[in-house]
KOLLUMTOR-916274 format. One line per 10 residues: their letters; for each residue y negated, x, z of N, C-alpha, C, O. Coordinates in Angstrom, 3 decimals, decimal comma. Example, Ala and Ser with C-alpha at 12.3 -4.5 7.8 and 13.67 -1.06 7.14 Angstrom:
KOLLUMTOR-916274
AS) 5,690:13,190:7,800:4,500:12,300:7,800:3,300:13,200:7,800:3,319:14,236:8,465  2,250:12,850:7,080:1,060:13,670:7,140:-0,030:12,900:7,870:-1,138:13,409:8,039
end
This chain:
KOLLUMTOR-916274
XXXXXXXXXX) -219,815:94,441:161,528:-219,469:95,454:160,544:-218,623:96,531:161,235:-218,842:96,967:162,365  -217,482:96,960:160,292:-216,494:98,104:161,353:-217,200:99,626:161,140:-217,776:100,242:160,243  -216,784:99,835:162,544:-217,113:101,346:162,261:-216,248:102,253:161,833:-216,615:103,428:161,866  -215,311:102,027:161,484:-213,981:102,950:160,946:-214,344:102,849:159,462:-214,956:101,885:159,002  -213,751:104,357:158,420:-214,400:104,483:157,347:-213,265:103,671:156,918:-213,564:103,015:155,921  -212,336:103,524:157,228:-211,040:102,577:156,052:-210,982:101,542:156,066:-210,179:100,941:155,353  -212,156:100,693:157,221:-211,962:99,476:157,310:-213,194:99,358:156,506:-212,945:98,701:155,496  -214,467:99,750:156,560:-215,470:99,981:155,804:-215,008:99,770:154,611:-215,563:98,834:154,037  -214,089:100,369:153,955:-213,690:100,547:152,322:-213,086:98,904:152,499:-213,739:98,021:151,943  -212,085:98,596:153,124:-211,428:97,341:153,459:-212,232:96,142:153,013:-211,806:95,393:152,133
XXXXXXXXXX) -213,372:95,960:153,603:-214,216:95,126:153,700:-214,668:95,360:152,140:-214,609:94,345:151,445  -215,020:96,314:151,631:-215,931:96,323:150,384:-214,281:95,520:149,209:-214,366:94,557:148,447  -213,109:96,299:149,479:-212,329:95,716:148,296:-211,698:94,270:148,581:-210,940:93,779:147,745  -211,984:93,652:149,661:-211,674:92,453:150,213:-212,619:91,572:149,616:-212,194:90,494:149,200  -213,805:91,837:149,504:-214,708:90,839:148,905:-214,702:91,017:147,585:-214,744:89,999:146,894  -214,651:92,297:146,942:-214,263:92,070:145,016:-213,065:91,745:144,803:-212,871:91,649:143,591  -212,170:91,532:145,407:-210,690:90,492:145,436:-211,191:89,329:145,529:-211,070:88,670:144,496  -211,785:88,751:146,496:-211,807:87,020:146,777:-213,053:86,820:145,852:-213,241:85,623:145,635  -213,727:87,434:145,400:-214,937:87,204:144,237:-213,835:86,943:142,737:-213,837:85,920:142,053  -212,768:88,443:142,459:-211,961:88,250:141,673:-211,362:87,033:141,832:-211,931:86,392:140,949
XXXXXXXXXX) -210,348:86,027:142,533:-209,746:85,096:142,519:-210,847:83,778:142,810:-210,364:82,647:142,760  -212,159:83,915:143,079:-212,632:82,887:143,224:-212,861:82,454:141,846:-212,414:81,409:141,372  -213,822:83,599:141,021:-214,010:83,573:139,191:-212,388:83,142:138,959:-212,491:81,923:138,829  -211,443:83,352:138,877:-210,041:83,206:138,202:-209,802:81,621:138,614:-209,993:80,823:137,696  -209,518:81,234:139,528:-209,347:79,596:139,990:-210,498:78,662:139,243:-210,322:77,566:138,712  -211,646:79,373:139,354:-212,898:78,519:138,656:-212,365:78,290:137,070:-212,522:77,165:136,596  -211,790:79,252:136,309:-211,502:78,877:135,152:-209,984:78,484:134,868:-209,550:77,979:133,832  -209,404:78,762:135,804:-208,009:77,419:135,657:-208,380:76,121:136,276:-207,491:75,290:136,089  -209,273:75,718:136,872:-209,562:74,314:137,522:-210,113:73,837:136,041:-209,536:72,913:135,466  -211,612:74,708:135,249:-212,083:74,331:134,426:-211,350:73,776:132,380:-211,631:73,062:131,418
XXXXXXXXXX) -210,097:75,004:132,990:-208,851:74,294:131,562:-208,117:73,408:132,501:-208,711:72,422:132,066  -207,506:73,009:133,216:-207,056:71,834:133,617:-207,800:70,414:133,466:-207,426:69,321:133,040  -208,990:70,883:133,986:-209,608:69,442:133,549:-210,092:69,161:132,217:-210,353:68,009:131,872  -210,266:70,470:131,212:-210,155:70,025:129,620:-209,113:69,428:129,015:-209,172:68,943:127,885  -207,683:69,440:130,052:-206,406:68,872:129,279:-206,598:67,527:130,021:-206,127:66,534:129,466  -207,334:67,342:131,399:-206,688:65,704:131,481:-207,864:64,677:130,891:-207,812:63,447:130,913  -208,871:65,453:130,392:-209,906:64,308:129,384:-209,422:64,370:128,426:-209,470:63,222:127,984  -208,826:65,131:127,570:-207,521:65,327:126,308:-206,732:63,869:126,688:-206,906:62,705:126,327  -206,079:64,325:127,313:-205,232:63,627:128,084:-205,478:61,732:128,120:-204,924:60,757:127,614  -206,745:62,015:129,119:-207,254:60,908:129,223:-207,784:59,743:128,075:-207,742:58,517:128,178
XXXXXXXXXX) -208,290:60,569:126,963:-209,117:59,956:125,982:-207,362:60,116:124,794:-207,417:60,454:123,612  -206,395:59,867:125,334:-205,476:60,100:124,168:-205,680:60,752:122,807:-205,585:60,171:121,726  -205,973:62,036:123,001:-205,649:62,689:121,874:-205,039:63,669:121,732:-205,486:64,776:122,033  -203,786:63,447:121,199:-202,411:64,281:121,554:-202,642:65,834:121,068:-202,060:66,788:121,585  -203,545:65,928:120,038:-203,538:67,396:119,089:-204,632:68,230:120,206:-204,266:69,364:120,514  -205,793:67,784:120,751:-206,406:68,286:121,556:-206,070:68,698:123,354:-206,484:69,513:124,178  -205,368:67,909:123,315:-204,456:68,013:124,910:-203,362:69,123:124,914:-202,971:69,816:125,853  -202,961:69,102:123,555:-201,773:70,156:123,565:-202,655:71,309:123,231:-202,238:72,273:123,872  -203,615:71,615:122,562:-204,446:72,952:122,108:-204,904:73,504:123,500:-204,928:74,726:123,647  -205,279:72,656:124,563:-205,686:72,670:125,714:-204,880:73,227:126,866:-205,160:74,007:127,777
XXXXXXXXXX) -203,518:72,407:126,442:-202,425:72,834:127,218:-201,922:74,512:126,973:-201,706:75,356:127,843  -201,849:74,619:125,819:-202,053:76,165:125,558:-202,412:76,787:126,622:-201,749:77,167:127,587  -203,650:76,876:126,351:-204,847:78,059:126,935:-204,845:77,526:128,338:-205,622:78,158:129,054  -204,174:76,504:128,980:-204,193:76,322:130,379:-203,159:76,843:130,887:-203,240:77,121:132,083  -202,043:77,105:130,264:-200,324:77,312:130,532:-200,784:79,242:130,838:-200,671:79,970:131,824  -201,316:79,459:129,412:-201,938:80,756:129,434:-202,761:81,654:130,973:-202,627:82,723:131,569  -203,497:80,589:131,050:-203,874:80,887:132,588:-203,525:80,405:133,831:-204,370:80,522:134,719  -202,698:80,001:134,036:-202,197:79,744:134,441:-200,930:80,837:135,189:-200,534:81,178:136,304  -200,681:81,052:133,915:-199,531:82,098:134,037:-200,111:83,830:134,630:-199,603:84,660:135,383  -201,384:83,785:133,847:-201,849:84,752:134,670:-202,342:85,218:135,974:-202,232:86,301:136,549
XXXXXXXXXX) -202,959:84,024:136,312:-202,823:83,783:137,907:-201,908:83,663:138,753:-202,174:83,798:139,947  -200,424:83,338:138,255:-199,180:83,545:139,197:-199,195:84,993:139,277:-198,887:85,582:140,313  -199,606:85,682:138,027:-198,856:87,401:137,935:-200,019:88,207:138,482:-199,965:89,436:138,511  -200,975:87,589:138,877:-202,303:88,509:139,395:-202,107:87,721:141,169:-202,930:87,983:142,047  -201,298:87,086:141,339:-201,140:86,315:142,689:-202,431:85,699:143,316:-202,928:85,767:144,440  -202,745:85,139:142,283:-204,210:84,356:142,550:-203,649:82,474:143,199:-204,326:81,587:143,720  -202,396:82,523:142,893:-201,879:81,057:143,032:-200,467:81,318:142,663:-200,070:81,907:141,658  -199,671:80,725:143,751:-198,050:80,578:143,918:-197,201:79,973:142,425:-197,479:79,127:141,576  -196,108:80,862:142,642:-195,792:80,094:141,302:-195,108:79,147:140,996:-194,795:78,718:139,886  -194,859:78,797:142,028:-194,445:77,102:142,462:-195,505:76,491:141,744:-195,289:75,760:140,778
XXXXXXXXXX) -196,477:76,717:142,107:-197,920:75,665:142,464:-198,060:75,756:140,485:-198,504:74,792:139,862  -197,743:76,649:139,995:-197,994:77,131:138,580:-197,122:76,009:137,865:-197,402:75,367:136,853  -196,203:75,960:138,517:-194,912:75,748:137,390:-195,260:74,081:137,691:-195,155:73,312:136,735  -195,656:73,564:138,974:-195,523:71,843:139,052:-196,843:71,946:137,950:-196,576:71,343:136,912  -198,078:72,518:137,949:-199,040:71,742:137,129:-198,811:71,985:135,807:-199,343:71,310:134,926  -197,881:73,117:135,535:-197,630:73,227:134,007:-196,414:71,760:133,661:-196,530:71,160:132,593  -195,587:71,441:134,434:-194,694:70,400:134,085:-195,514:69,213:134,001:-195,364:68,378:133,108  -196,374:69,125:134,914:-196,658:67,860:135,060:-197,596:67,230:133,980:-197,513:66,051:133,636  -198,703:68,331:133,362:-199,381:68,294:132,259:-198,744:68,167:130,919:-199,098:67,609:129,880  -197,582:68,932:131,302:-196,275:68,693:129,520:-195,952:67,089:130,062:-196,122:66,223:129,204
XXXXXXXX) -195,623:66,754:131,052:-194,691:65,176:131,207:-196,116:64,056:130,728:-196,026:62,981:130,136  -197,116:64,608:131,118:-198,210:63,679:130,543:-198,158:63,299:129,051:-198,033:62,165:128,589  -198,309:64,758:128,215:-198,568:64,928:126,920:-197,541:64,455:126,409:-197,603:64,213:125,204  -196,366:64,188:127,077:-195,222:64,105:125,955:-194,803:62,586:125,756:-193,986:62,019:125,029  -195,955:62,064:126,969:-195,596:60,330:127,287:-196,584:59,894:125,868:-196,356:59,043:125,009  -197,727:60,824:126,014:-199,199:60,251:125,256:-198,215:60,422:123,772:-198,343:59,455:123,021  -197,324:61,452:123,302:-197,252:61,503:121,978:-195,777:60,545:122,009:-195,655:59,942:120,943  -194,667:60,281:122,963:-193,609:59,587:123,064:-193,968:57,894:122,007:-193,103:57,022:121,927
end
């Protein structure tokens, strides 16, 4: 534990950050995998309702820098190139 008071504070907002982005990843892992059983079980109207609210968070986690937005933009394409084969 530091003995300096700013590293003290450091330590306390370092762990409600990685608590913050740990909760935030837990619920974009948890809509990602609601779109690829969508996905999986072919049903085009539920995969895309899914895709929504995943694109949604998705996007918020690039802008809260919880996850690169590279990393944002391949799983948002790659989930549209799915959906668009299932309804093609």
């Amino acid at each position: 534990m530091p003995n300096i008071k700013q590293q003290i504070k450091r330590v306390k907002t370092n762990e409600k950050a990685r608590q913050r982005n740990a909760h935030f990843k837990s619920m974009v892992r948890t809509q990602l995998k609601k779109v690829r059983v969508a996905i999986d079980a072919k049903d085009v109207a539920l995969a895309e309702a899914e895709y929504k609210k995943a694109v949604s968070l998705l996007d918020k986690a690039a802008g809260r820098g919880v996850f690169h937005r590279n990393k944002v933009a391949r799983h948002k394409s790659e989930l549209a190139r799915q959906i668009n084969e299932l309804s093609a």
